[in-house]
Residue frames relative to the residue before (quaternion, step in Angstrom):
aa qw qx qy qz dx dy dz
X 1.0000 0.0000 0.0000 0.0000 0.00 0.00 0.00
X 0.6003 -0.5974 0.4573 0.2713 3.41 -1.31 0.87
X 0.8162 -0.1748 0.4792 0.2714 3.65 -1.28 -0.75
X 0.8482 0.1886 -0.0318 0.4940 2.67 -0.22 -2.20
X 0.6932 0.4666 -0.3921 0.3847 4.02 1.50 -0.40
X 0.1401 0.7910 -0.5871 0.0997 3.53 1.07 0.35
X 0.3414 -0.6056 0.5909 0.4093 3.72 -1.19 0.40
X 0.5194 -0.4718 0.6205 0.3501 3.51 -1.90 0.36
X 0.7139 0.5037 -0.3680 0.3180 3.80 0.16 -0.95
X 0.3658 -0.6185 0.5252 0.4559 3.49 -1.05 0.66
X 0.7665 -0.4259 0.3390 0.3408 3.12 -2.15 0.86
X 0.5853 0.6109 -0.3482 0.4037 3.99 0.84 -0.64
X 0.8755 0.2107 -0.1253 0.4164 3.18 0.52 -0.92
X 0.4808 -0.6887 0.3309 0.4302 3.49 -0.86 0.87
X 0.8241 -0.4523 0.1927 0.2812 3.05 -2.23 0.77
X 0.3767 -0.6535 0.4622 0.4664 3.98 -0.86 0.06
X 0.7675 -0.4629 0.3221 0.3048 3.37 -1.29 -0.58
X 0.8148 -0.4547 -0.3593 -0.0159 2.69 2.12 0.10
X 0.5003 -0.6083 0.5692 -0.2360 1.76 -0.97 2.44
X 0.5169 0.5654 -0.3485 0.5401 3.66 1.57 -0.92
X 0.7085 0.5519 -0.2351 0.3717 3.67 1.00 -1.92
X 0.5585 0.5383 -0.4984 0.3872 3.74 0.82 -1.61
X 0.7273 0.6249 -0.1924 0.2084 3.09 0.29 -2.07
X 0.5770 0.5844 -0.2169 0.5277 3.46 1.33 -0.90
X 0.6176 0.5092 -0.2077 0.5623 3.60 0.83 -1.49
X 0.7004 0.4411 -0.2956 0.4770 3.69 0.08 -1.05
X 0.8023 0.3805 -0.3139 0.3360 3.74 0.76 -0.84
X 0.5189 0.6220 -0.3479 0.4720 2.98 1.65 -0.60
X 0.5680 0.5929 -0.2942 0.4892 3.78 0.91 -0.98
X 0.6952 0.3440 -0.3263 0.5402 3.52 0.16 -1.32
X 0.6514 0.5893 -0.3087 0.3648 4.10 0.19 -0.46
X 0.5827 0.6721 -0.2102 0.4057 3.15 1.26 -1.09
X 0.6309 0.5770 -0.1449 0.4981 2.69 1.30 -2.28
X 0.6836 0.4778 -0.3370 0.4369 3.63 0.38 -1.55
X 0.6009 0.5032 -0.4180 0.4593 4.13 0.26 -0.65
X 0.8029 0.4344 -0.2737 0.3029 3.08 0.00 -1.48
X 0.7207 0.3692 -0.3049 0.5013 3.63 1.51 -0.66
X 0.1143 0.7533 -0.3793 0.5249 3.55 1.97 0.48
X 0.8655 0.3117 -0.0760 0.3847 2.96 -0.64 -2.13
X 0.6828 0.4928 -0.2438 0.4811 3.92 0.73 -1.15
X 0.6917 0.4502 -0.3242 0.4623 3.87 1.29 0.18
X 0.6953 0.5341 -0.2361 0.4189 2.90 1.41 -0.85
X 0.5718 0.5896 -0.3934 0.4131 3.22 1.69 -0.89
X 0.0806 0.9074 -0.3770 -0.1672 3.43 0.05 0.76
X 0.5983 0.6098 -0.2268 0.4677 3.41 1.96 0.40
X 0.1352 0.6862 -0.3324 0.6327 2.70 2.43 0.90
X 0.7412 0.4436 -0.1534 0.4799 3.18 -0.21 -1.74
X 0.7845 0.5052 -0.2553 0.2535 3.19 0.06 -0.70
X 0.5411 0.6438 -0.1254 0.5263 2.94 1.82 -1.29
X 0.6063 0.3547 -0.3064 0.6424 3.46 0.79 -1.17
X 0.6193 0.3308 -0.6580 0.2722 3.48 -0.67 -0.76
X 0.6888 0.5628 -0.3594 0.2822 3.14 0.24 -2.33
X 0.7169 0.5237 -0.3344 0.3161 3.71 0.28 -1.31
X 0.4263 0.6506 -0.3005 0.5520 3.72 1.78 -0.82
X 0.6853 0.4210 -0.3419 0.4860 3.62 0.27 -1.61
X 0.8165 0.4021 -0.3549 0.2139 3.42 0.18 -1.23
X 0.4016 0.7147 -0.2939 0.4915 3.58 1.65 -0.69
X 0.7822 0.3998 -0.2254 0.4213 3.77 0.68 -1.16
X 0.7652 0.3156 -0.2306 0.5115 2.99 1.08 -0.53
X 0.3579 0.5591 -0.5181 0.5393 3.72 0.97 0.55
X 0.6909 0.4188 -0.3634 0.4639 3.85 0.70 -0.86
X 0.7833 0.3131 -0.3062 0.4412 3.43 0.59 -0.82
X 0.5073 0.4702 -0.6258 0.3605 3.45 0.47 0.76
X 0.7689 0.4830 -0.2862 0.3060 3.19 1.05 -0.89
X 0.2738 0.7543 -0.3359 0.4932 3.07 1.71 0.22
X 0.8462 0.3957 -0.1856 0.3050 3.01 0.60 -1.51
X 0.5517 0.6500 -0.1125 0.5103 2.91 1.25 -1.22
X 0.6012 0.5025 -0.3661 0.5019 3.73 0.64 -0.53
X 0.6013 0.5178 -0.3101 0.5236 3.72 1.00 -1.66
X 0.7237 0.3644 -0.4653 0.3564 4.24 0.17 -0.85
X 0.6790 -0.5624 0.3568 0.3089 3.52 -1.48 0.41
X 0.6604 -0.4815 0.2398 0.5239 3.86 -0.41 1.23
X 0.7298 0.5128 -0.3003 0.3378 3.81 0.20 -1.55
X 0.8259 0.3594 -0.1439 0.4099 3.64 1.54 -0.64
X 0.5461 0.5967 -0.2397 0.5370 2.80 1.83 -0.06
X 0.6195 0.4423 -0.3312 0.5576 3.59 1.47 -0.27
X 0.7571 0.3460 -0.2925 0.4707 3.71 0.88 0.21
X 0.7830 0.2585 -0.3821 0.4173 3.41 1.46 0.67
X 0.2215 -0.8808 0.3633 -0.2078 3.15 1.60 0.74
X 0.7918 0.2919 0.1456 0.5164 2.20 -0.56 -2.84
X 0.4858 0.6078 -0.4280 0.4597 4.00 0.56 -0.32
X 0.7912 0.3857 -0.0429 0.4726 3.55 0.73 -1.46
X 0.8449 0.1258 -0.2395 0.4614 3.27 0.60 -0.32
X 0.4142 0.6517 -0.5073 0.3825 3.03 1.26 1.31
X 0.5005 0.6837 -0.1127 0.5190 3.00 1.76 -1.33
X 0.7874 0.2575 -0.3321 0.4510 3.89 0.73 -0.99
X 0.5075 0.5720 -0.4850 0.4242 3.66 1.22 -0.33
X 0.8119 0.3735 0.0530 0.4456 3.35 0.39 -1.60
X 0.2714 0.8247 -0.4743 0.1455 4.21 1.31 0.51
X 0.7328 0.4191 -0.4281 0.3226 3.46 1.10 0.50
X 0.3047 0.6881 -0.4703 0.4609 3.25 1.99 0.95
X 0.7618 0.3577 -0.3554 0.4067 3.24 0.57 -1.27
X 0.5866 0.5071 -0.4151 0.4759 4.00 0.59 -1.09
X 0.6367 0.3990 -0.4426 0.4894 3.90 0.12 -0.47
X 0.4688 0.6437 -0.3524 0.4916 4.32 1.04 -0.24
X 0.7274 0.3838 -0.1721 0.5422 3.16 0.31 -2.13
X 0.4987 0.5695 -0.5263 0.3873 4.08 0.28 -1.02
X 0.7876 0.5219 -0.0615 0.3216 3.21 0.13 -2.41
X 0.7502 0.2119 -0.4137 0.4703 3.23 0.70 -0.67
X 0.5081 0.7007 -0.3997 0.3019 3.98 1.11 -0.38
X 0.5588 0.4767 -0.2759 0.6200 3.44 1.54 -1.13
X 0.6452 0.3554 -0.4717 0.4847 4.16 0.02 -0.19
X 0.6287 0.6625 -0.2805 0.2953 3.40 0.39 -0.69
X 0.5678 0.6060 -0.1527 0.5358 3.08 1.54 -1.68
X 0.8222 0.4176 -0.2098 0.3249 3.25 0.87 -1.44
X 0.5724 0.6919 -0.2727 0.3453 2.78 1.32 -0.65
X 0.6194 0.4547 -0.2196 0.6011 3.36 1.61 -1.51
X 0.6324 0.4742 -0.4636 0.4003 3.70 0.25 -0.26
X 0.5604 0.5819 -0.3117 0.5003 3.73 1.03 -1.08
X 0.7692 0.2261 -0.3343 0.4955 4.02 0.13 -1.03
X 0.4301 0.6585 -0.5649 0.2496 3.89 0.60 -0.27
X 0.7219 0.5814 -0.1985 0.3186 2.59 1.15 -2.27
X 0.6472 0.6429 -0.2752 0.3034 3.84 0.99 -0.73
């Protein structure tokens, strides 16, 4: 118990009614608290969301980061390249995958020859 929930009643005798009530109120409160930080751990597709939504935010800046640094004439034709890529980053990686997996095959095929 806090301070301000101190009981009024001396320690000898038993509690009042309320003193019965604070106590209630205070547990109910401290419970509340416990769920709600409960519920915000468990939510774990929450979490995720924010992180991911963080990643995407950081890396929208650093394209545009980048892009600023390239010289006007190239930077107006990859732009759209870049901020297609941060809206949409599981077009390009599904690209890189695809073309990495032809590749693979490709080098495994002339080894084999």
């Amino acid at each position: 118990m806090t301070d301000n929930d101190e009981r009024l009643t001396i320690p000898a005798q038993p509690p009042t009614d309320e003193d019965l009530r604070q106590d209630a109120d205070l547990t109910r409160q401290e419970l509340a608290e416990t769920v709600a930080a409960l519920g915000e751990k468990a939510d774990v597709k929450a979490r995720v969301q924010r992180v991911a939504h963080d990643k995407a935010k950081e890396l929208r800046q650093r394209g545009d980061e980048l892009v600023d640094k390239l010289p006007d004439s190239v930077a107006t034709r990859v732009r759209p390249v870049v901020t297609g890529a941060t809206n949409k980053p599981m077009i390009p990686l599904a690209t890189l995958i695809a073309f990495l997996l032809v590749l693979r095959f490709l080098l495994k095929r002339r080894a084999a020859r």
